[in-house]
N, C-alpha and C positions, 0 to 999 in steps of 0.2 A: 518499426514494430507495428503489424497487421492486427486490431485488435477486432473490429469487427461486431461492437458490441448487439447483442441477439435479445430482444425481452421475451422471457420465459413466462411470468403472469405479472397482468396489474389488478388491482382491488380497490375498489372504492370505498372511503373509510373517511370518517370524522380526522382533523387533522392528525399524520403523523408526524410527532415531535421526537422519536426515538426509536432506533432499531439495530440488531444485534441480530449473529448468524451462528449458530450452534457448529462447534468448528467439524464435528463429524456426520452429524445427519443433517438431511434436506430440512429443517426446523429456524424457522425466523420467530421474533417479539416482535411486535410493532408498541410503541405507549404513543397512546392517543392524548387530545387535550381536551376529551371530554372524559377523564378518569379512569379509562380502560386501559389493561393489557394484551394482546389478541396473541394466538400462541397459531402459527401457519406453517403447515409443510408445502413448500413452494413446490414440489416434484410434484405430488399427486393437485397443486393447485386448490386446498383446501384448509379452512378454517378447522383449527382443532379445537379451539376452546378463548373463548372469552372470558377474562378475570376484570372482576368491579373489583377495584382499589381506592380510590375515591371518588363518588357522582361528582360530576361535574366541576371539579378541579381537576387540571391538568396533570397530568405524568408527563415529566422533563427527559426521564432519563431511564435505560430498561437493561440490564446485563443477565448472561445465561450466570449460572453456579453449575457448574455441570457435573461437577462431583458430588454434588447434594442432590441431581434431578429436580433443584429450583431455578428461582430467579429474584432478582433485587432489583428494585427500582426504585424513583424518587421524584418530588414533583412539591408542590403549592402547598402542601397540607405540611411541608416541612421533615416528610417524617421518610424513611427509609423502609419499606415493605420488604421481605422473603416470605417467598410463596413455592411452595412445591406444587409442582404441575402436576402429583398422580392425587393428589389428598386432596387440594387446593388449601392445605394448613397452612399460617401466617403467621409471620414473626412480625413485630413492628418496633420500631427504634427510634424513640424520640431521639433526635438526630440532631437537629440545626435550628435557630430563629428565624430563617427566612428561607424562601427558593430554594429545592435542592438543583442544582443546576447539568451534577453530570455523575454517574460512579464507576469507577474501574473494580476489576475483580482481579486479582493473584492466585489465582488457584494452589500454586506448591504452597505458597506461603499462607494461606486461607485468611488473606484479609481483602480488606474494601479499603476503597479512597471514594471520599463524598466531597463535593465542595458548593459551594453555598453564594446567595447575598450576601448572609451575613459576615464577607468578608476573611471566612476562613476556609480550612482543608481540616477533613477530621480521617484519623484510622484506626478502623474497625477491625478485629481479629475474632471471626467465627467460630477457630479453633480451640474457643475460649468463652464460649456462650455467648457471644459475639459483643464480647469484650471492647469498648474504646478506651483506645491504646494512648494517642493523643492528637491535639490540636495544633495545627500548625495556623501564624497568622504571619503576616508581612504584606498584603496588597491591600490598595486602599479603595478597590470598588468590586462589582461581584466578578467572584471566581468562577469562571464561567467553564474550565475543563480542568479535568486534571488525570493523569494516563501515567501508568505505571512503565518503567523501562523494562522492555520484556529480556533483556539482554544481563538487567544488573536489578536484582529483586530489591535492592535498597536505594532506587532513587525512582523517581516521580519527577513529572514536570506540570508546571498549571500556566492558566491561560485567565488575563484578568481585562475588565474595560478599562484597568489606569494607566492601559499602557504597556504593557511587560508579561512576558513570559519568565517565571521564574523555575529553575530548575532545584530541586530538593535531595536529602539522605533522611529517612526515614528513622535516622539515630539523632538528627538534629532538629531542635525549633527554628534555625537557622537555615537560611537559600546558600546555596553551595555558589551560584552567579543568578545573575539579570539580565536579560535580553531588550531593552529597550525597541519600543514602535512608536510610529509618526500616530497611530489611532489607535484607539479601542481590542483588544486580543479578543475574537470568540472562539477560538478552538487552538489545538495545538496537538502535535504525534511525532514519535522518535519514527526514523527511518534510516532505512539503509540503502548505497545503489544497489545493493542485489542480497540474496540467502547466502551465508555465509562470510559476508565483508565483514569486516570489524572495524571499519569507519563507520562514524554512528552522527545522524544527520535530526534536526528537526525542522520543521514544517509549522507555521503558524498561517494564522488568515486573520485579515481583519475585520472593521466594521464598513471600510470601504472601497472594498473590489481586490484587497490585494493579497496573494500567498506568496509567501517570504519563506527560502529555506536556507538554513542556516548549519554551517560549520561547528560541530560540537566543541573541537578540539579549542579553533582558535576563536571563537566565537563572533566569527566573522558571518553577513548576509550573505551569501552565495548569485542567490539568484531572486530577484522579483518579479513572478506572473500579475501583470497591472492591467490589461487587456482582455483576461477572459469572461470575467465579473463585472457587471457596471452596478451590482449593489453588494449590501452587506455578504458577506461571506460568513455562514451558520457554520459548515461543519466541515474538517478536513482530516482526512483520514488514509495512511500507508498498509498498503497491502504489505501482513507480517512473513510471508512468504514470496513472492514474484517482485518487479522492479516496477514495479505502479505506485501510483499515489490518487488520491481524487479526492476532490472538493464540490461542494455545492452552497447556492446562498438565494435569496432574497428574490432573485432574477430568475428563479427555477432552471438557471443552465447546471449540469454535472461538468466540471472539468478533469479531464483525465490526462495525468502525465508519467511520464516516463523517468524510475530515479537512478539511471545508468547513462544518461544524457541532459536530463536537467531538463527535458523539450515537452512542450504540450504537446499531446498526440491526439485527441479530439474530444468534441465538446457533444452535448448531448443537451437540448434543451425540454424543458416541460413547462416553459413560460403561458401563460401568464400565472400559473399558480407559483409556488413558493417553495422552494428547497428545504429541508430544516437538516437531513440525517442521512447519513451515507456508511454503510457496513459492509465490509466484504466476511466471505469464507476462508478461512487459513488453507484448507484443505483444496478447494476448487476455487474455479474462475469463475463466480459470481461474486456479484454486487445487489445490491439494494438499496433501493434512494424513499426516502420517507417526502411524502409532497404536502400540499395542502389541501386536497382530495381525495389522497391514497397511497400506496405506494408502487413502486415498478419492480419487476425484479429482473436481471438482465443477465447473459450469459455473453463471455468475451472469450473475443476469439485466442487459439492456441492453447486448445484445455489438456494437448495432451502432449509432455515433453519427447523432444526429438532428438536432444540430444544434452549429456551433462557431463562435467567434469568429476571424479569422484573426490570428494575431501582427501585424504589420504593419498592417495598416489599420483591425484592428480591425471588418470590418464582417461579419455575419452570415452562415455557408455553410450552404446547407440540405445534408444529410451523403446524402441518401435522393434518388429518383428521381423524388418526386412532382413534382407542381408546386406549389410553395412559396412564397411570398413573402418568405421571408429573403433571397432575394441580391437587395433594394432597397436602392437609395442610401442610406438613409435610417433602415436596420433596424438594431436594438441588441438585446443580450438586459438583460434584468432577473430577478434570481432571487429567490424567496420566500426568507424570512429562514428558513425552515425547513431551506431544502435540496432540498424534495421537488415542489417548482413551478417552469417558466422561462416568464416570457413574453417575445414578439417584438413589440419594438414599431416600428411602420411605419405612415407614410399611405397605404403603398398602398388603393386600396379594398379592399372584399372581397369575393370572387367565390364565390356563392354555388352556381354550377353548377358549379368545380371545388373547394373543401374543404367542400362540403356543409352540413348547416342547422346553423346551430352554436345553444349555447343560454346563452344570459347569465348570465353570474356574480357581475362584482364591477363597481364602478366603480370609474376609472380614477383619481388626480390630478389629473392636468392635466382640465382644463376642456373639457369638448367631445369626451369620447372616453370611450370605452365598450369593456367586457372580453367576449372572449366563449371560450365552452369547447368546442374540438373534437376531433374523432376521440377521445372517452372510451374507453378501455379497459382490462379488468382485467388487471393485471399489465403498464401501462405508464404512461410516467411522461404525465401531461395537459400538453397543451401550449396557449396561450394565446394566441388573436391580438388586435392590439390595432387595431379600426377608428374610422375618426373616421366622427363621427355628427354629423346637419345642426346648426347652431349655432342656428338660429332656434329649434330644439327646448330644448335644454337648455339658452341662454342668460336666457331670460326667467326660469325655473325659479329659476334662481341668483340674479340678481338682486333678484326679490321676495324670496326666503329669507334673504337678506342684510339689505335692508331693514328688515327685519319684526326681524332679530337687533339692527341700530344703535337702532332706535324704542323695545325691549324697554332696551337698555343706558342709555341717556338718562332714559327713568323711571325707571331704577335708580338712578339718580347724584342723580334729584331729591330723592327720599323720605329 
């Protein structure tokens, strides 16, 4: 996977402790921990509007409401803020006794998840004058995240220092299960390897260096990156569309991985300052990383699909304008075990006067068909057409080679 990541702007800023991507326009939050929310179109590179929520206590935590053209956030003063960005009018929700630590938003279902110090999870329902619904408690230090499953609108997971990730139903005061960790939980996100799978994966991080991802079904560790963080790990976050994942922590590195291979694909440091906050876009290939300076915003590479399977039949869309031989009756993808190869396999012939002279790579499997490797280039993923090639060629080949192996096996068996 060629990801290439590109920074589009950074801003110098009182620390950012929170940040969120508006999933259709170029529009980021930053919540700073000098009480501010800053509201930035990272396209044109500019500052829209700075909201005072409270001097000089921090804001922890900052979410778009997109269907209200607000936003909610929450911080030190305990209390839960909505703010419409055209009026600057404010709701305020005594909320919690201590820290608010994190808030998720459900837009279909028009509620919030908040979770706290003081050792709980509360839900809030907007659609209802923003009604709290109720209190969920079970962990015994602060709850430091909590994220709505974007797949299943009545369950939530949260993320605590005592240890455990616990997964929730939104009908129950009850945890559905418990994920026990060697340390402290600061963050935690449902994932998937890819759009579309219906295996459903989580992702925690700890207080020392490590992202642990985890098997929903059988609530088995999967896999532990212990290597890419040598401090606390603040925030971890899956891209809800592409097969990415990223973390950052304590160490100002961004780690970036891959959730169709389980493999870190690279790292991006802004040490010596401090990681706290990492956001991607649903809709594009940006990120955003909140620092202790500012924040970055970064553009990665492969923004524009080249090729997809359709839901439904299943059969190959070329994404691009060329002429392409994926939208054949006939055409499948196949992916290297790596990750970082797809080939398109199809009888159509191949036309040599439109995808140009390609140059052989690998053999095929199947019998009678041969790999070839076109349009190479640096810093894009190779894609691989798969033509059939005359059988009079290749069949004789095989079957001597075969022959010669049975004749070989037979005086073996004799001696």
């Amino acid at each position: 996977m060629l990801l290439d990541p590109q920074p589009i702007m950074t801003a110098a800023s009182h620390r950012v402790k929170s940040v969120d991507m508006h999933p259709t326009e170029p529009l980021m939050l930053c919540a700073l921990f000098n009480g501010d929310v800053v509201l930035v179109n990272y396209a044109t590179k500019t500052k829209l509007s700075v909201f005072a929520i409270s001097p000089e206590v921090p804001v922890r935590c900052v979410k778009f409401i997109v269907s209200l053209n607000s936003f909610c956030c929450g911080g030190d003063d305990m209390n839960v803020h909505i703010v419409n960005m055209e009026t600057s009018k404010k709701v305020k929700l005594l909320a919690h006794e201590d820290y608010i630590r994190s808030i998720a938003v459900h837009e279909p279902q028009r509620r919030l998840l908040t979770s706290s110090d003081d050792l709980t999870v509360k839900l809030w329902n907007w659609g209802r004058g923003w009604r709290h619904v109720t209190t969920f408690k079970g962990h015994e230090h602060y709850v430091m995240r909590a994220v709505f499953n974007r797949k299943d609108s009545t369950e939530f997971v949260t993320a605590s220092l005592d240890r455990t990730v616990k997964v929730w139903s939104t009908t129950s005061p009850s945890p559905i299960f418990t994920l026990p960790h060697d340390h402290g939980v600061s963050c935690v996100d449902f994932c998937h390897k890819e759009e579309g799978d219906s295996m459903l994966f989580l992702v925690s991080a700890t207080d020392f260096g490590k992202v642990c991802v985890w098997d929903y079904a059988s609530k088995v560790c999967l896999h532990v990156f212990s290597s890419i963080h040598t401090h606390h790990v603040t925030c971890v976050t899956a891209h809800p569309t592409r097969p990415l994942m990223f973390s950052t922590g304590e160490d100002g590195v961004v780690g970036v991985y891959s959730t169709q291979t389980w493999r870190h694909e690279t790292t991006l440091n802004y040490g010596p300052q401090r990681g706290w906050a990492v956001a991607v876009c649903p809709n594009r290939n940006v990120l955003s990383v909140g620092l202790d300076e500012g924040l970055v915003v970064l553009k990665l590479g492969l923004t524009d699909e080249m090729l997809r399977i359709a839901p439904q039949t299943e059969k190959v869309i070329d994404c691009d304008d060329t002429s392409f031989p994926a939208a054949a009756e006939d055409a499948h993808l196949l992916h290297d075990p790596s990750g970082e190869f797809v080939a398109v396999i199809t009888d159509t012939e191949y036309d040599e006067t439109t995808w140009g002279q390609p140059s052989p790579c690998c053999c095929c499997a199947q019998r009678g068909r041969d790999c070839w490797l076109v349009g190479t280039q640096r810093g894009r993923v190779c894609l691989l057409v798969v033509v059939l090639l005359a059988l009079c060629v290749v069949t004789p080949v095989l079957v001597i080679w075969q022959a010669k192996l049975q004749f070989r096996g037979h005086s073996a068996r004799g001696i």
